[in-house]
N, C-alpha and C positions, 0 to 999 in steps of 0.2 A: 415735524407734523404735530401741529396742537392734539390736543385731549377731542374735540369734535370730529376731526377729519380722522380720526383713529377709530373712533367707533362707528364712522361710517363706513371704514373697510375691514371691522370685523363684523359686521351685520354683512357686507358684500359675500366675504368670502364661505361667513357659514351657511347662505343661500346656495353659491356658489358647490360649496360641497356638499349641501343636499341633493341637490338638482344631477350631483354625478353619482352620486350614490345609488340615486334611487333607475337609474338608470343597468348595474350593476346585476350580474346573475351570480347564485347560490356559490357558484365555484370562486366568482373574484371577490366577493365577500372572504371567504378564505385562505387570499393570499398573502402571502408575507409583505408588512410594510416597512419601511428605509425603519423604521422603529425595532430594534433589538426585540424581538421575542414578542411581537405584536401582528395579528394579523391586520388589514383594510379593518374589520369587523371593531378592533379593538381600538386602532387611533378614530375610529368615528364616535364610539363612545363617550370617549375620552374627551372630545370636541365638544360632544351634545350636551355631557353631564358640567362641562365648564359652568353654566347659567342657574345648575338647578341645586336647591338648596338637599346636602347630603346630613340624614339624620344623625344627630351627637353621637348615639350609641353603633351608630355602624361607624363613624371614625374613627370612635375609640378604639375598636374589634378591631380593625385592618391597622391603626398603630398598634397596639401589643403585638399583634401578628408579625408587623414589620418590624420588632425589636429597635425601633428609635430610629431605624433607616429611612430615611427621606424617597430616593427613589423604590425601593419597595412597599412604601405606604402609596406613593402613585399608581404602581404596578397594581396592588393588590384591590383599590378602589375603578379603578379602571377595568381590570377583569371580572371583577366580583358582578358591574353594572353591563358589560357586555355579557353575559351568561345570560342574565333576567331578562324571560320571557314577554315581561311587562313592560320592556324599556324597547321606544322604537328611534332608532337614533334620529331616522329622516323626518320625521314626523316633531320630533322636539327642536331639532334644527333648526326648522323654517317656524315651530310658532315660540321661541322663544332668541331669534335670529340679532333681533332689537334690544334684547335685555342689557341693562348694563350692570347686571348682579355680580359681584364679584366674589370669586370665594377667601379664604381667609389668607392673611398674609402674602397678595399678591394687586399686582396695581395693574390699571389697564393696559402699562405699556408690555408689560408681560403678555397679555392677552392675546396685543397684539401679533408680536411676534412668533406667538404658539401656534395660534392659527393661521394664520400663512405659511408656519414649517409645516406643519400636522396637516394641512389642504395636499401638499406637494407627498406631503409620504404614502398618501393615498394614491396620487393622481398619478405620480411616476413609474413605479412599478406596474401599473393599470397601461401603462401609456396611452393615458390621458393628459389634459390642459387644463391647468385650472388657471387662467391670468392674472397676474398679479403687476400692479405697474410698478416701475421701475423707482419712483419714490414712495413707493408703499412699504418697497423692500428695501430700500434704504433705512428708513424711520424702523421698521424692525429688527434691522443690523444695528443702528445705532444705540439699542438694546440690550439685545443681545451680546454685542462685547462687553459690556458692563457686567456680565453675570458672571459670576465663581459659583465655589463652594457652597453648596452642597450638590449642586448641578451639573458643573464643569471646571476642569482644571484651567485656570487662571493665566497658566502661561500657556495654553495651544497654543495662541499665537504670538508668544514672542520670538522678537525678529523678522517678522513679517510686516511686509506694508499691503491690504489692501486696496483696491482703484476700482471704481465701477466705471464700465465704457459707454454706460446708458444714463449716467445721472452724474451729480458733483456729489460724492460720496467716498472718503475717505479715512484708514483705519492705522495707525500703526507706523512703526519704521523698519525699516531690514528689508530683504530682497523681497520684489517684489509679486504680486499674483495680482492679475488684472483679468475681468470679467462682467458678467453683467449683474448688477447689484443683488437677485435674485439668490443667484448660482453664487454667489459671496456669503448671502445669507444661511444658504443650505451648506456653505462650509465652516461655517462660524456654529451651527449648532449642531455638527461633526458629521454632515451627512456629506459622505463622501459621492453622492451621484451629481455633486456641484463638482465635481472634479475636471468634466467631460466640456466644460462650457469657460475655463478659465487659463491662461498663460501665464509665462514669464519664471523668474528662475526660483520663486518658491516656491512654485507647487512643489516640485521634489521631496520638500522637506516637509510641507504639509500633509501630503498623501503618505509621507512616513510614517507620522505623527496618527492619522486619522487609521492606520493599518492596527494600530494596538488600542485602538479606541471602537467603542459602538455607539454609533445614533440612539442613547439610551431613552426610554418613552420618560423620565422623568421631566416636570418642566416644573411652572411655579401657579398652577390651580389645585 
């Protein structure tokens, strides 16, 4: 998926998660998302503040804070802007839905595939639908496996092959786990509710693998 059709499915999808959001009562604002130690509240956050430029001096504060850790400087930038009163996540969603602002040391194709996991962390636990077509989430799988360190451990999946049964999308060698490129995607960025949608003789060994792992809210904005 070129650099064009990428950005037109993350302007889709942050529409997309506005429109359910806002839909949303006081209570499911507060529930826990596939995101380790986040609630709905905090991966919309997290979504909304992708676009918007974060001042030098609060970076600075949430790195020192975070002592040099990557996913605790996300954590802590994340939570810090879900607290504030002044920050509406629905409202910055839909008018900043188009931007192609990017924050530092991350490229669109990140983008991409953040926001299509981070729609689904919201939507699932909610059981809700956010849609995502089946070469949207391929192109953000094809991604996503690319990423390590400081993110994700590198070898999750070795020894695995996956196989989407709804697009030509293929990842790996070893036994194999077949699925719909979606449910591939949500197990590639260790969210184990792709587990329910997938076959064949690796999952075994992936649902081992994801038992000692958390869907950690760190990604690459």
């Amino acid at each position: 998926m070129d650099r064009e059709s990428s950005w037109r499915i993350i302007e889709q999808q942050r529409l997309a998660i506005a429109d359910l959001l806002a839909e949303l009562s006081d209570e499911e604002w507060d529930r826990p998302s596939l995101c380790a130690g986040w609630r709905v509240r905090d991966v919309a956050a997290h979504v909304a503040c992708v676009p918007l430029r974060i001042p030098p001096k609060t970076m600075l504060r949430t790195a020192i804070r975070a002592r040099g850790n990557y996913n605790r400087l996300i954590d802590g930038l994340t939570l810090d802007y879900a607290a504030d009163p002044g920050h509406d996540p629905v409202a910055e969603l839909r008018a900043h839905a188009a931007s192609r602002k990017l924050p530092a040391l991350t490229n669109y194709r990140n983008i991409h595939f953040d926001t299509i996991v981070h729609g689904q962390d919201i939507a699932i636990p909610l059981g809700r639908t956010l849609r995502v077509t089946p070469q949207a989430a391929a192109a953000g799988a094809d991604r996503a496996v690319e990423v390590g360190w400081p993110v994700w451990d590198r070898h999750r999946l070795d020894g695995l092959r996956l196989i989407a049964t709804d697009t030509v999308w293929t990842y790996g060698l070893g036994s194999e786990i077949r699925g719909p490129a979606l449910a591939l995607l949500l197990l590639v960025t260790g969210r184990a509710a792709g587990l329910a949608q997938v076959h064949g003789p690796g999952v075994a060994t992936l649902a081992a693998r994801l038992e000692n792992t958390s869907a950690a809210p760190a990604d690459f904005d």
